[in-house]
Structures are given as structure tokens and as C-alpha cells.
KOLTOR-76366 format. One record per residue (C-alpha): residue number from 1; residue in three letters; chain; x, y, z. Coordinates in nm, 2 decimals. Layout:
BEGIN
 num residu chaine     c1     c2     c3
 NUM    ALA      A      X      Y      Z
...
// end
This chain:
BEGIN
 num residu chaine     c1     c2     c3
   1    UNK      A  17.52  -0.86  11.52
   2    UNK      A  17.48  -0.65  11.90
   3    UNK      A  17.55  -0.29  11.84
   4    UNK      A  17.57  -0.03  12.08
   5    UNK      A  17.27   0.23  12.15
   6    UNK      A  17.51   0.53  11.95
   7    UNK      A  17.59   0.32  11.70
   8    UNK      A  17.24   0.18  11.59
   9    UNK      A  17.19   0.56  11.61
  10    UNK      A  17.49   0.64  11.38
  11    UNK      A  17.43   0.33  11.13
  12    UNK      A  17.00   0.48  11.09
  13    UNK      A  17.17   0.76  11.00
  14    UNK      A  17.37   0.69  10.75
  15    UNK      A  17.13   0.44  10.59
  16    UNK      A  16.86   0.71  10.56
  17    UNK      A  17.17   0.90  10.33
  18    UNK      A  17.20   0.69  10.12
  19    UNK      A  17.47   0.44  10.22
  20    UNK      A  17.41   0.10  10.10
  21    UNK      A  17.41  -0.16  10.41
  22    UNK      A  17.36  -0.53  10.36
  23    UNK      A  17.00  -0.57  10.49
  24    UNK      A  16.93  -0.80  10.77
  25    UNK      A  16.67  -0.93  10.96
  26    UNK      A  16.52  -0.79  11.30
  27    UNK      A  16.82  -0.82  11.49
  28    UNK      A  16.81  -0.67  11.90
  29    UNK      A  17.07  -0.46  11.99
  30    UNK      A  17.25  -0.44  12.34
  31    UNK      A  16.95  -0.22  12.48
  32    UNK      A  16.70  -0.45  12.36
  33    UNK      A  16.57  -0.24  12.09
  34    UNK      A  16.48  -0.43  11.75
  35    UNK      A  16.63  -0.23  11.44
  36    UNK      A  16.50  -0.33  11.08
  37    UNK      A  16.77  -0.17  10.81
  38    UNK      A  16.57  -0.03  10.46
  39    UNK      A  16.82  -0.08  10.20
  40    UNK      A  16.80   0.23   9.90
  41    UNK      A  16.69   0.04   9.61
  42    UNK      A  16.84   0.35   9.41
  43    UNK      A  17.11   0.62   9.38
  44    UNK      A  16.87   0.88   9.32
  45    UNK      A  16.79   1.17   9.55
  46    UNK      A  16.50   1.20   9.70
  47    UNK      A  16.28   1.50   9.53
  48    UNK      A  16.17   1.83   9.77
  49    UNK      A  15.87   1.83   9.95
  50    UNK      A  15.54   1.98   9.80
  51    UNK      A  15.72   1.88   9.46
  52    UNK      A  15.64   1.67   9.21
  53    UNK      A  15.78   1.53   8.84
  54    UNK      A  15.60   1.38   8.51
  55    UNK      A  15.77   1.21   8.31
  56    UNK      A  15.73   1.33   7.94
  57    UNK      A  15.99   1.36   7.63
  58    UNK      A  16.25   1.29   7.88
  59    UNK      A  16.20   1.61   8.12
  60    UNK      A  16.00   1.69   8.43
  61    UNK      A  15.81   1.97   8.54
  62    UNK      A  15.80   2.07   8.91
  63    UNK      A  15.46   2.19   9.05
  64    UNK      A  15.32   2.55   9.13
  65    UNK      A  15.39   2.58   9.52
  66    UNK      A  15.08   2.85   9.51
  67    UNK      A  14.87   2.60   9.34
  68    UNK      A  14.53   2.50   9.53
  69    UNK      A  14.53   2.14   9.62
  70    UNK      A  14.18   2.11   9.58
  71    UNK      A  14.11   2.25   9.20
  72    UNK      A  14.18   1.99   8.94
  73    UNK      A  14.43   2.11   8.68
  74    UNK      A  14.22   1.94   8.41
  75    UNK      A  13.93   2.03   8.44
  76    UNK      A  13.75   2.31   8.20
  77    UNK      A  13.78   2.64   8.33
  78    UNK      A  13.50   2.86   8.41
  79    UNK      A  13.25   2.96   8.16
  80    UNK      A  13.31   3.31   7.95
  81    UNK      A  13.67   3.18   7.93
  82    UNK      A  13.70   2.91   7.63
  83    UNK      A  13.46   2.67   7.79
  84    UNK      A  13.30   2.48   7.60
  85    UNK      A  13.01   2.43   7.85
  86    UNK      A  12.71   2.63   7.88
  87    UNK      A  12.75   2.98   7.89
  88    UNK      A  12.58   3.27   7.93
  89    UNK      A  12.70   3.60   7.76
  90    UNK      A  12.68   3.95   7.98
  91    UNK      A  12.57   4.13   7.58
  92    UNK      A  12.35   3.92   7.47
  93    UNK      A  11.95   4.01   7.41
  94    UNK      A  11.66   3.94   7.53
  95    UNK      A  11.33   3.91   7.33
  96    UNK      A  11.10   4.00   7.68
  97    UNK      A  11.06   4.34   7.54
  98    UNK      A  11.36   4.49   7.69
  99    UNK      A  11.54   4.55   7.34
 100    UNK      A  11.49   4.94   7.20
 101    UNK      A  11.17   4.95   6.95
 102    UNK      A  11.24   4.95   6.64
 103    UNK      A  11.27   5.24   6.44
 104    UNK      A  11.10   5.41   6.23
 105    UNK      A  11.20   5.69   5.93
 106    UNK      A  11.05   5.83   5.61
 107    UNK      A  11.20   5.78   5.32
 108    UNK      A  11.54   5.69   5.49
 109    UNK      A  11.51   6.04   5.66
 110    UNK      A  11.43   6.03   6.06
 111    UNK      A  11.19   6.34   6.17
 112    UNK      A  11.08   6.46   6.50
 113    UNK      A  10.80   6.21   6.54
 114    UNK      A  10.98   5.88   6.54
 115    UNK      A  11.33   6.03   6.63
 116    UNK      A  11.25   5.91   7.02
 117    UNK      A  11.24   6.26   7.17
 118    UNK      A  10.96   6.42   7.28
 119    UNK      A  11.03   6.75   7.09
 120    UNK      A  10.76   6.93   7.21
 121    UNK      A  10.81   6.89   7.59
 122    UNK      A  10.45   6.77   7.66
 123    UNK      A  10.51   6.43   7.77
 124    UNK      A  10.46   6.20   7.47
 125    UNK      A  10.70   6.08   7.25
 126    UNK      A  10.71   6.06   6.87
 127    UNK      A  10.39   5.88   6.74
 128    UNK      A  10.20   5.93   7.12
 129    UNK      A  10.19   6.23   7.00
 130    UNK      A   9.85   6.35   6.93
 131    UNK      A   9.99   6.60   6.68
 132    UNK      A  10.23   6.33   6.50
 133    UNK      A  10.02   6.22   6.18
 134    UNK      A  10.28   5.96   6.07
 135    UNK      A  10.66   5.89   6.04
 136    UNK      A  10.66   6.16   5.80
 137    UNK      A  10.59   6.42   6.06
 138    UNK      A  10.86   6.66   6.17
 139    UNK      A  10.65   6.88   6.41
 140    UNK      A  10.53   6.73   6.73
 141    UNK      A  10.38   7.10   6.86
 142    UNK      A  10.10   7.11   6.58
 143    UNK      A   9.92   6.93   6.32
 144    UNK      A  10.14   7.06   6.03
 145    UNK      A  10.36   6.82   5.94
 146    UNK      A  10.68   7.13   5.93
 147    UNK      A  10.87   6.97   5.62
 148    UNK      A  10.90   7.29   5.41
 149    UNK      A  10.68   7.29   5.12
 150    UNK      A  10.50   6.98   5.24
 151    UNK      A  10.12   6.97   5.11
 152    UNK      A  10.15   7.34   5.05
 153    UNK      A   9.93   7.28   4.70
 154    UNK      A   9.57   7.37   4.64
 155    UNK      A   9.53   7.06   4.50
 156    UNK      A   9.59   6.78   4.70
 157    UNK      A   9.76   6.48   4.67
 158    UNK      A   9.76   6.20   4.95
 159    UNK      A   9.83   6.42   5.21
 160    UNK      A  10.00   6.09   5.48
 161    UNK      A  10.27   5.99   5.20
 162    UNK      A  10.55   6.24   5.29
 163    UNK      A  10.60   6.41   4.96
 164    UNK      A  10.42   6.65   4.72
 165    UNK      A  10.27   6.65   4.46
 166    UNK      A  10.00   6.36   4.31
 167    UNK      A  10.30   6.19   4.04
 168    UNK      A  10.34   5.88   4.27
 169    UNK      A   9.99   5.86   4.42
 170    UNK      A   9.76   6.00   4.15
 171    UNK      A   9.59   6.15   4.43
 172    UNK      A   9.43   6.53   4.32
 173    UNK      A   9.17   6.72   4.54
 174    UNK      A   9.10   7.09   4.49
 175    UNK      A   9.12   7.26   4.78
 176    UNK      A   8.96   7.59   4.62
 177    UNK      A   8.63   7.37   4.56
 178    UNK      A   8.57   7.30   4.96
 179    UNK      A   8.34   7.59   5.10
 180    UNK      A   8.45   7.53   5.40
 181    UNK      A   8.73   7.73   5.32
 182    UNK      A   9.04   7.47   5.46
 183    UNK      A   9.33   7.70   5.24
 184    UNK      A   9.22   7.99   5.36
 185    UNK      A   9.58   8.02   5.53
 186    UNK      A   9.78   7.90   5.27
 187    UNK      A   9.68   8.09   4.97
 188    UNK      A   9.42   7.84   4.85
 189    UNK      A   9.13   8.04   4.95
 190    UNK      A   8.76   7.92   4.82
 191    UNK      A   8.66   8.04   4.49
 192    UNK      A   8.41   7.78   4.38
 193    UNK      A   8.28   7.84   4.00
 194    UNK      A   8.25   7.59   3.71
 195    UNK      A   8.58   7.40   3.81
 196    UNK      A   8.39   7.27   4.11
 197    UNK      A   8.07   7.20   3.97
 198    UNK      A   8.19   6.85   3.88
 199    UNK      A   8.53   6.72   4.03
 200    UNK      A   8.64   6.39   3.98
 201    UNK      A   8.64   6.11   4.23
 202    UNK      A   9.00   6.03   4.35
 203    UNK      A   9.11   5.77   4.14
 204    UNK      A   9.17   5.35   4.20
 205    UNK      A   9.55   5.48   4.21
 206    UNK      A   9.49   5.75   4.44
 207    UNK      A   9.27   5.46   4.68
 208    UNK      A   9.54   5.19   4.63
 209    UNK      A   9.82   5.43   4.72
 210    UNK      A   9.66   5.65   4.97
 211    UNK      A   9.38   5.48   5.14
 212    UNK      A   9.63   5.25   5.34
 213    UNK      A   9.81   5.54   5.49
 214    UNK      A   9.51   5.71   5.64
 215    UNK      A   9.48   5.75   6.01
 216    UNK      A   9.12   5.66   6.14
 217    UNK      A   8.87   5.99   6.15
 218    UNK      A   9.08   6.13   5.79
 219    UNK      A   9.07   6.17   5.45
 220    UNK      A   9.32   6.13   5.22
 221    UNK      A   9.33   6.50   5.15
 222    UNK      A   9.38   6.63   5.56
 223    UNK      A   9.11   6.68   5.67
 224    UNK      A   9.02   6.49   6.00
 225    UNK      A   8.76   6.46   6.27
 226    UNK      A   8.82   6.56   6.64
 227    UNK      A   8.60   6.37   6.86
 228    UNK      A   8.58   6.63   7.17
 229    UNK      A   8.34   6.69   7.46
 230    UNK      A   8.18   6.92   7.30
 231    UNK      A   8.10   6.72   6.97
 232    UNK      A   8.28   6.66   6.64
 233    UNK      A   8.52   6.92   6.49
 234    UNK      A   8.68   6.90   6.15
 235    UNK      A   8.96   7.02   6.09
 236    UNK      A   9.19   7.08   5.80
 237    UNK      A   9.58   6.96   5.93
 238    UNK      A   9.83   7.21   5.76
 239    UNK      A   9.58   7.51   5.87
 240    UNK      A   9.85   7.68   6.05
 241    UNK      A  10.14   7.72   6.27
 242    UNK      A   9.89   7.71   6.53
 243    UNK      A   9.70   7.44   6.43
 244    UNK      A   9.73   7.18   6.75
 245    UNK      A   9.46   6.96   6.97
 246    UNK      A   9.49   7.22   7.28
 247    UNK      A   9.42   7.55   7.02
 248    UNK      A   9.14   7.39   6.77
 249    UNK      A   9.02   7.77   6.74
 250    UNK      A   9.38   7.80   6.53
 251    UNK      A   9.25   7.53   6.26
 252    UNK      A   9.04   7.63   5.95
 253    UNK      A   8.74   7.41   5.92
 254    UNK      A   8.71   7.14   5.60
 255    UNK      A   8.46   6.94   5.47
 256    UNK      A   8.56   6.52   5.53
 257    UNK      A   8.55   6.33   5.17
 258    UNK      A   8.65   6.02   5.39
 259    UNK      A   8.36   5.86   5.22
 260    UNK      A   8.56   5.86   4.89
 261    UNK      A   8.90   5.79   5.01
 262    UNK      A   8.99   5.78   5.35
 263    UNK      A   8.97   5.60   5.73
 264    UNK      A   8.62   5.70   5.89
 265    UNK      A   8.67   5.61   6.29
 266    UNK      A   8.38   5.52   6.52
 267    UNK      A   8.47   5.53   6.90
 268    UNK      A   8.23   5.34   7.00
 269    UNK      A   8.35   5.07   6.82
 270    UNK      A   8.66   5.08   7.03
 271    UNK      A   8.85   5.23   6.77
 272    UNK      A   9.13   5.49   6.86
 273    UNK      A   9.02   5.76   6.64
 274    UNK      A   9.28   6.05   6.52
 275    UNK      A   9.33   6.31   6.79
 276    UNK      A   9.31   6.04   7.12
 277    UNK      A   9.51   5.92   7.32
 278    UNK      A   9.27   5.64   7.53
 279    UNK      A   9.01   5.41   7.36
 280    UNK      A   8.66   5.50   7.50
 281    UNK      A   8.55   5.40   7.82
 282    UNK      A   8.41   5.04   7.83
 283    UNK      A   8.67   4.94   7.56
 284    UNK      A   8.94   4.67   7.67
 285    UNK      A   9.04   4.58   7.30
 286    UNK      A   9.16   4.76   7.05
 287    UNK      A   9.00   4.75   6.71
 288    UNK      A   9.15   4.81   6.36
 289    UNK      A   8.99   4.88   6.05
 290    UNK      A   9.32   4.84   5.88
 291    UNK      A   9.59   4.61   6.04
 292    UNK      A   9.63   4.44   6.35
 293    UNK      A   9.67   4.58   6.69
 294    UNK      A   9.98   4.64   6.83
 295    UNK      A  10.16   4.82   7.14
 296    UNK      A  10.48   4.89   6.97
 297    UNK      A  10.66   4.94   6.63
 298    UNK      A  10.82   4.53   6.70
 299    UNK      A  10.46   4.40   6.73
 300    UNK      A  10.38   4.48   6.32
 301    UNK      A  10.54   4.33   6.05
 302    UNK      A  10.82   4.44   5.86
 303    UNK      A  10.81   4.76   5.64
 304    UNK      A  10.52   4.86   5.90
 305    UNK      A  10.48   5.08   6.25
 306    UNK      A  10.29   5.12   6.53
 307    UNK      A  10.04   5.43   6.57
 308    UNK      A   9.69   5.43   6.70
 309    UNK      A   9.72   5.08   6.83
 310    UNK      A   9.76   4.92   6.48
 311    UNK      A  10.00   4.85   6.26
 312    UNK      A  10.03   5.07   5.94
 313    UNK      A  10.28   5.03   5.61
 314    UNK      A  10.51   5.32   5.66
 315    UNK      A  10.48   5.58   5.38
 316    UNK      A  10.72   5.60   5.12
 317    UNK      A  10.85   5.97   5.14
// end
């Protein structure tokens, strides 16, 4: 069939609508041009472009226009969002040494000396404090431990257990019978006399309950030695108000019965000894008597702290 240039024109037209035309072979028109005719193989329109259909339970769903081409709809989404990849959470904790120490209390009561404050403004905290005997310590200032009524009796019971009275320790030392006079300031002065002449060795009790509690350079009763530049001084701890490392002039003097029940320290076996703050010069390691080293409450074992660079069982209260 020759058609006309307008008409071939006219007929493309219309066949790319929709009409249906009888296909036909690649006939040449008047102008020489060869026109091949598609024939619509359906009535259907043709859908937008960008869009898109799925077939599914007999409807379609056209496509986000603002979707990216290049991010696959199926794949998982980023992690923190219901992956279930790898992920890493922003909360979680780190066993490097970052996490809080672990604290420390008396009893189920938190005092000044393991409350993470340093209450006395000198630049150690809690148990760095030289004045801090144990958890059970609520004055950082001076050696008394500043719980009212706290080892207030002439005769003393373990003096690091947080309570008093010898019931629970069977601990039971007459102050009155030391001639160094250590009660002097709290109404336990030194009298001596027949009562003295024969007191009784602390008990195994007092030893199994105590002993373990004792910070190096103390006996079980308070009194402790102060290795100084000057020499040794012993000191009795709930002297005074006063009482403290920088005023050892405030403290009443005692005599140590570490050799019955107690912690003696040597220094020079690299021992951190009560009162200190640095191991003697020369010493890398630090030494325990009782426990192992440690650097931090975390590094001892449960139902034990940190102080002195070992690990000691926390005191009952």
C-alpha cells in the first residue's frame, strides 16, 4: 500500500494510541521511507513513567517517586534499628576500667570515707584518705572515726568493725591498764592497780573476728604506728577532734599490743603501712600481709574493698 508523507504521519499516530491496524510488512511509502506498523497486543493503558505495579491478592502498588534508586528496599536496615546484624549499643559498658568503682558501705550505711567526695577538701578521696581507717569511717579530717558513740568505751572491743561494744567480736582491752595514758581525752584516764596486773589475752574470737580487719601498723584496739621522718609515733586513733596526720601533737600516745592481735607493717618490706600514702622508695610491688594487691575496690573479691593496696573483707557495722 503507497501512502502519502502526512498520512504515514497520521496512521504512527494513531497506532501508538491504541488503534488496532492490521500489521504488515516493511512496506515504502511515496517518499521512500520504510514504515514497520507495531500492532498493541492489549487494550490496556500504558502505566506513568517512574511508576511501577506488583501483582499481589489482585491489587498493585505504585512506587515512592522520592525513593532512591540506588538503596534496595529489601535489604536490612541499618543497625540500632531492628537489625538483626551486628550492632553496637551507644549504653552499653566497658570492662577497660571506665565503669564507676564499686562501692563501698558499712553495714548498709555509706559514710564520708567511701561516699566518693573528698569531704575534707585536701585532695584525696574516701579511703586515699590518710585519716579514713575503713568503710566504717565518717570523718576524713581526723583519725576519729565521727560516728557518735563509736569506740567511746574504756574497754575496747575491735576497734575497725564499725560498732561498739565486744558482743559480736569478743574483743575486750582495758584502756585504763595502758600507762601510756591513750583515754586520757575520753574519760578513760590511766589508773593501773590490781585490775591490770594480769589482763587477759584477746580471745581466738576476738583474733578470728578482728584480726582480718586491721590496717597494717594497728592493733585491734587503735592504736597505730606512724612511720615519720622523725621516727616512729604511736598513736591512739579516737584521741581527739584534733587527732589527724598533719597535727600528731593533737594525739595521745598508746602502747601497740599488735603482737597479740593486730597488723604489724614493715616498710621496708614494701608494705603500705597505716598513715602513707606512697610505698617506700625502691618499692615497685606492693606487698600484703593480708589479701592481695589491688588498685581499686573492682580488683578484690566480693564482700571485700580496696585500701592500702590490698583487698580487705569489709567490716560488718
Amino acid at each position: 500500500m503507497k501512502i502519502g508523507p502526512l498520512a504515514s504521519l497520521s496512521l504512527a499516530l494513531a497506532c501508538l494510541a491504541g488503534c488496532p491496524i492490521e500489521p504488515s510488512g516493511g512496506e515504502t511509502g511515496d517518499d521512500g521511507i520504510d514504515i514497520t506498523l507495531m500492532t498493541s497486543t492489549t487494550d490496556a493503558p500504558m502505566p506513568p513513567a517512574g511508576g511501577g505495579s506488583s501483582a499481589g491478592d489482585g491489587g498493585s502498588t505504585a512506587a515512592d517517586p522520592t525513593a532512591d534508586p540506588t538503596v534496595d528496599p529489601t535489604a536490612n536496615p541499618p543497625d540500632g534499628t531492628g537489625s538483626t546484624g551486628d550492632s553496637t549499643s551507644d549504653d552499653s559498658s566497658s570492662s577497660s576500667g571506665d565503669v564507676p568503682d564499686v562501692p563501698v558501705d558499712c553495714g548498709g550505711t555509706t559514710y564520708a570515707c567511701t561516699d566518693g567526695v573528698d569531704n575534707d577538701g585536701d585532695g584525696l578521696v574516701d579511703l586515699d584518705d590518710p585519716e579514713c581507717i575503713g568503710p566504717c569511717d565518717d570523718d576524713e579530717q581526723t583519725f576519729q572515726t565521727g560516728i557518735p558513740g563509736d569506740n567511746m568505751d574504756c574497754k575496747q572491743d575491735c576497734f575497725f568493725d564499725g560498732n561498739s561494744g565486744g558482743g559480736d567480736d569478743g574483743c575486750n582491752w582495758n584502756l585504763r591498764c595502758d600507762p601510756a595514758n591513750p583515754g586520757a581525752l575520753i574519760g578513760c584516764e590511766y589508773t593501773g592497780g590490781n585490775n591490770c596486773q594480769n589482763q587477759d589475752p584477746p580471745t581466738p574470737e576476738c583474733l578470728m573476728a578482728c584480726q582480718p580487719l586491721v590496717p597494717p601498723g594497728c592493733d585491734c584496739f587503735g592504736c597505730c604506728t606512724i612511720f615519720t621522718d622523725m621516727g616512729e609515733v604511736n598513736i591512739f586513733l579516737n584521741s581527739g577532734p584534733d587527732c589527724a596526720l598533719d597535727n600528731l601533737a593533737a594525739c595521745q600516745d598508746c602502747t601497740p599490743q599488735a603482737d597479740l592481735c593486730g597488723n604489724p607493717c614493715e616498710p621496708n618490706d614494701c608494705e603500705l603501712c597505716f598513715g602513707q600514702t606512697d610505698l617506700p622508695e625502691g618499692c615497685n610491688e606492693q606487698q600484703c600481709d593480708v589479701g592481695v594487691p589491688c588498685e581499686a575496690h573492682a580488683d578484690c573479691s566480693a564482700g571485700e574493698f580496696c585500701y592500702l593496696g590490698c583487698c580487705y573483707p569489709e567490716p560488718p557495722g
